[in-house]
Each structure stands twice: as C-alpha cells, then as structure tokens.
ZAMARGU-4260 file (C-alpha; in steps of 0.2 Angstrom, whole numbers, plus 5000, padded with zeros to 4 digits):
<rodrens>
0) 4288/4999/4199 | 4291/5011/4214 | 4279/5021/4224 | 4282/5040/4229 | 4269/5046/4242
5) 4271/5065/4247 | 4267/5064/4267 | 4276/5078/4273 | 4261/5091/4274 | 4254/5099/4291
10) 4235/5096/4287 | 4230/5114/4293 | 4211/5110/4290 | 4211/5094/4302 | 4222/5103/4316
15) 4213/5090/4330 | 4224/5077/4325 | 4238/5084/4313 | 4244/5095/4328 | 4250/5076/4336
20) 4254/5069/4318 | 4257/5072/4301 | 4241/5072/4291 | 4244/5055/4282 | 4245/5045/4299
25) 4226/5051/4305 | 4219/5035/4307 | 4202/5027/4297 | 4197/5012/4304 | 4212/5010/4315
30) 4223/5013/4302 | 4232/5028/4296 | 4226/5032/4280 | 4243/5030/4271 | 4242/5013/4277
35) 4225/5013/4264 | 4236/5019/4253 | 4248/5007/4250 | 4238/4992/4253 | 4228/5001/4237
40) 4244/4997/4226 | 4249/4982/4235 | 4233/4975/4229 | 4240/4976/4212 | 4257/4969/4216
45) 4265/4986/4220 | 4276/4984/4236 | 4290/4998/4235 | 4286/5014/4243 | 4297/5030/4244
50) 4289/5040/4258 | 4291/5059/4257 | 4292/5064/4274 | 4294/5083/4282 | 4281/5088/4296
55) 4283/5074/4310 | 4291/5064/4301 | 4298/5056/4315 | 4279/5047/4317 | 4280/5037/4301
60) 4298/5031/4304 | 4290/5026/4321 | 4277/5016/4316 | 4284/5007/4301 | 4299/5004/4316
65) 4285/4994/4327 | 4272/4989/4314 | 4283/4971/4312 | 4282/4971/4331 | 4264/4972/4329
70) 4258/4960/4317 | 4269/4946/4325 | 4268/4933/4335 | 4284/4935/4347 | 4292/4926/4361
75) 4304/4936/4372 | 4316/4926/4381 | 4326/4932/4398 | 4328/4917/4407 | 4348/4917/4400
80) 4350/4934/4407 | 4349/4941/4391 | 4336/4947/4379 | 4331/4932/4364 | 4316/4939/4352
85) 4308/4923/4343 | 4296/4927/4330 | 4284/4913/4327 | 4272/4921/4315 | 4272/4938/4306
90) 4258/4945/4296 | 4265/4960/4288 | 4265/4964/4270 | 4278/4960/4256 | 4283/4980/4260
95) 4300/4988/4256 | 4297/5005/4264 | 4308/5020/4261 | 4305/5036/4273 | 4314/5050/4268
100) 4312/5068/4278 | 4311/5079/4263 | 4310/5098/4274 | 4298/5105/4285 | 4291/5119/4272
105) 4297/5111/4256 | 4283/5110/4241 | 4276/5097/4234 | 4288/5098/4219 | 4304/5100/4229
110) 4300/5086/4240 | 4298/5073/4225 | 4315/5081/4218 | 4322/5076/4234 | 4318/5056/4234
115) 4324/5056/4214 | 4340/5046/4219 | 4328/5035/4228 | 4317/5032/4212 | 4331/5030/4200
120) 4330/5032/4182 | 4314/5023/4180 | 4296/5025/4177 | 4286/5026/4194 | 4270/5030/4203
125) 4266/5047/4213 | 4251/5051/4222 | 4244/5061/4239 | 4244/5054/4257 | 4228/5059/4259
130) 4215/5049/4248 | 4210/5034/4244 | 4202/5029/4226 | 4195/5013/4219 | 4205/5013/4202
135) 4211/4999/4195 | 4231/5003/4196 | 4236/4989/4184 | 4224/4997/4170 | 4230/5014/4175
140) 4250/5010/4173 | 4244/4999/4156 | 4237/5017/4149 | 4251/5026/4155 | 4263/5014/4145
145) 4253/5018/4128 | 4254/5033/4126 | 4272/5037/4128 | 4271/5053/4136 | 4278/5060/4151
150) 4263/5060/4162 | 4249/5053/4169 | 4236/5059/4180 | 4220/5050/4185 | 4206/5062/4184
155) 4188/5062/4193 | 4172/5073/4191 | 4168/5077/4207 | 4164/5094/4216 | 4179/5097/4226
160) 4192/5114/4227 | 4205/5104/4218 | 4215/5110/4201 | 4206/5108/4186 | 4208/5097/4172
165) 4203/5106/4153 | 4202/5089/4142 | 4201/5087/4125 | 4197/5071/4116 | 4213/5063/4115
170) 4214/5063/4134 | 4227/5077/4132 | 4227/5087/4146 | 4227/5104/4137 | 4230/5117/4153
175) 4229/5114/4170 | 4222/5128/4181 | 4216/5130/4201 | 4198/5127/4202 | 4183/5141/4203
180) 4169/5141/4212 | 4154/5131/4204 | 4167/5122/4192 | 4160/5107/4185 | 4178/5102/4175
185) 4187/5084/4180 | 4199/5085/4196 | 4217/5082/4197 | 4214/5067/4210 | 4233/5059/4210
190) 4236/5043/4208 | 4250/5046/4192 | 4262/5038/4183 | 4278/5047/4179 | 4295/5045/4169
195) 4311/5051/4176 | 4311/5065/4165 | 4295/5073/4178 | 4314/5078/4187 | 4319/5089/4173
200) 4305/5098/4177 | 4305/5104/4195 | 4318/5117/4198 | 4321/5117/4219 | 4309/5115/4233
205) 4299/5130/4231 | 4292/5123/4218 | 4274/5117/4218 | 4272/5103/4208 | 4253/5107/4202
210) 4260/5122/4194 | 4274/5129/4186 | 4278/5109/4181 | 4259/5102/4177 | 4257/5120/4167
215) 4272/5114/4156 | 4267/5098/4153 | 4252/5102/4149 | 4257/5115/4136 | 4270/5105/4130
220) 4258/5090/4127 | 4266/5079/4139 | 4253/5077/4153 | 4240/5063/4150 | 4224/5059/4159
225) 4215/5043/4164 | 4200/5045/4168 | 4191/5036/4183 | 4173/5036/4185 | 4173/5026/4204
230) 4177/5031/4219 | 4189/5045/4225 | 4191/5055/4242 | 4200/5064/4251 | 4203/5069/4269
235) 4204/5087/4273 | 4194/5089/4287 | 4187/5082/4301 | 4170/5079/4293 | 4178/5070/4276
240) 4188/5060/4289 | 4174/5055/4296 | 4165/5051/4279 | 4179/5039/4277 | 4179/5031/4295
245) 4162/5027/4292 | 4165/5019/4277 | 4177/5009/4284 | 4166/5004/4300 | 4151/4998/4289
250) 4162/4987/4277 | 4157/5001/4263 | 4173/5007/4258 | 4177/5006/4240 | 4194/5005/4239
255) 4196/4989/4250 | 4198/4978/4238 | 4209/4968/4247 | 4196/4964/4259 | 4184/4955/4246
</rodrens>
C-alpha cells in the first residue's frame, strides 16, 4: 500500500528554518521530520512514499538524491583516469520514493488530486509532513478494511488548534468543523487510509482537503475515525520543534519504534 505525504507547505509559524526549507525537512534529531515519518510506516512494512512536494521542493528531491551517498560505504576510484564509484555497503531503507512538485500555492486537496496517477486505483495512506504519532499502522489499516467506508482518520484528544472531530458511537464521524477556543472534542491528527474514490471528491487545487471534501464525507457517512490514545504531535513552531528534538535526544520519543 502506498504512502502520500503532503510536504509542499511554507511553515509560516517556524520561519527560522522553513525560510531555507520546506517545513517537513526541519530536522529533529538530525533528521528531518519526514524522514520520522516514513520510518513510522516503514516499521510496519510500508515502503512506497508518494511525496507531495510544492515550497522548495528542490530540497527533498536533493536529499533523497544524496541520502544513498550517505549511508554507504563508497570507494572512488581515479587512478584509470576516470571516475569508478564502488559501493561496499549501503544501509538505507527498502524505500521507493516518489517526489512530485504539486504547485507553490496549491491546497492540500489539490495537491493529493495531483499525485492520483501516482496512487492508482487502490486503497492507500495520507497523512501530514509535520507529525509524528505512535499508532500502530497495521491496526489502523485492519480498521480501515472493516468498515468498508471511504475514510479513515485517526483521531487524538488533545488541546491543539486543529479541526474538530463530532463522534458518535459507531466511530462515524458525524461533521467535521475547525476548532474553538477551549474545545475539548478529538482532533483530526492524519495518519488516514483512503479509497480511490477520496479523488471523486476534490474538485481542483483550491480545494482544502479538511473542508468542502471531509464536510461531505462526513455527511454522507463515509468518513471513519480510529481512535488513538498514545502519542501524537505536531511541529508548528519553534518551541514544539523543540519539544520533539528533545524527545529525540533523551531516547524519549514515542514513535521510535524502530529503535527498540
């Protein structure tokens, strides 16, 4: 099953860095954070990655250009007048990395419309490039598969100025709407599993994909939640960046796994 990962954002609130990089490429512990990412669902066997691109995009085809380069063991060889590259050992993951630059200003909608060829007509994964969660994919994607639906969003009850989640009992998500002030309703943290049909449902690339397409699924009873009671975060600012980095410096982080 394929990965999409939107990472064509400016990061606005973090402009330190973002004005150098695109947000998901702001590094914790020496790594940029969608490098977390995908070693999250690596973990769980998931090794395809479609990378929505826009704002720098240049950066991330540049590092996934020189990451094999830096996780091998290489011998250059001149003495024949001539360049000969031997690679001894390479530790890089079983990745198959697609970066696509999906517009400077597009929303997050139009950008996930722009990688469907890329996806195909198959069930696949979507989330942020800009937090890291501890849920257990396999158990999310089993969930997904049970339900039949459309949609499936993981969902955290945290304090945080994301959209809200209104729940009923079924794990229906029943509306979807941005959050208030003082809200104590789940979170739409990302981490989803969608059908090809998700396309259907995104008109161009103004559309934002946490409204006009999550408001009709939710109406039309397509949109289901998991909900996850661990970990989540995200990075959008310097102080949650740091949160993270720290995390990652004391051997904290939860969604490690693959270091245990």
């Amino acid at each position: 099953m394929k990965v999409v990962l939107l990472a064509g954002g400016k990061g606005t609130r973090i402009t330190e860095e973002s004005q150098f990089k695109p947000k998901p490429m702001v590094e914790i512990g020496g790594k940029p954070i969608l490098w977390h990412i995908m070693k999250e669902y690596s973990y769980y066997g998931f090794n395809e990655f479609i990378i929505c691109a826009g704002y720098k995009q240049h950066v991330i085809k540049e590092w996934f250009d020189d990451y094999f380069l830096h996780n091998s063991d290489i011998t250059f060889d001149f003495t024949h007048g001539k360049k000969e590259t031997i690679v001894h050992n390479q530790h890089c993951e079983p990745w198959k990395v697609t970066v696509v630059d999906t517009g400077l200003d597009t929303m997050t909608g139009g950008r996930i419309k722009r990688v469907q060829r890329y996806v195909g007509n198959e069930t696949f994964m979507m989330t942020y490039g800009d937090g890291v969660c501890d849920v257990d994919i396999s158990e999310l994607v089993k969930y997904h598969r049970s339900h039949g639906k459309i949609a499936t969003l993981t969902a955290v009850q945290l304090q945080q100025d994301k959209g809200v989640l209104d729940i009923g009992g079924d794990n229906a998500v029943k509306a979807f709407r941005e959050k208030n002030r003082g809200d104590g309703s789940p979170i739409n943290a990302g981490y989803m599993v969608l059908e090809p049909e998700i396309f259907d449902y995104i008109e161009d690339d103004h559309t934002v994909f946490e409204k006009d397409p999550m408001n009709r699924l939710a109406r039309e009873r397509q949109l289901m939640s998991y909900r996850h009671k661990g970990f989540w975060h995200c990075m959008d600012t310097s102080r949650e960046k740091k949160i993270l980095d720290d995390l990652v410096k004391q051997k904290r982080a939860p969604w490690m796994k693959w270091e245990d």
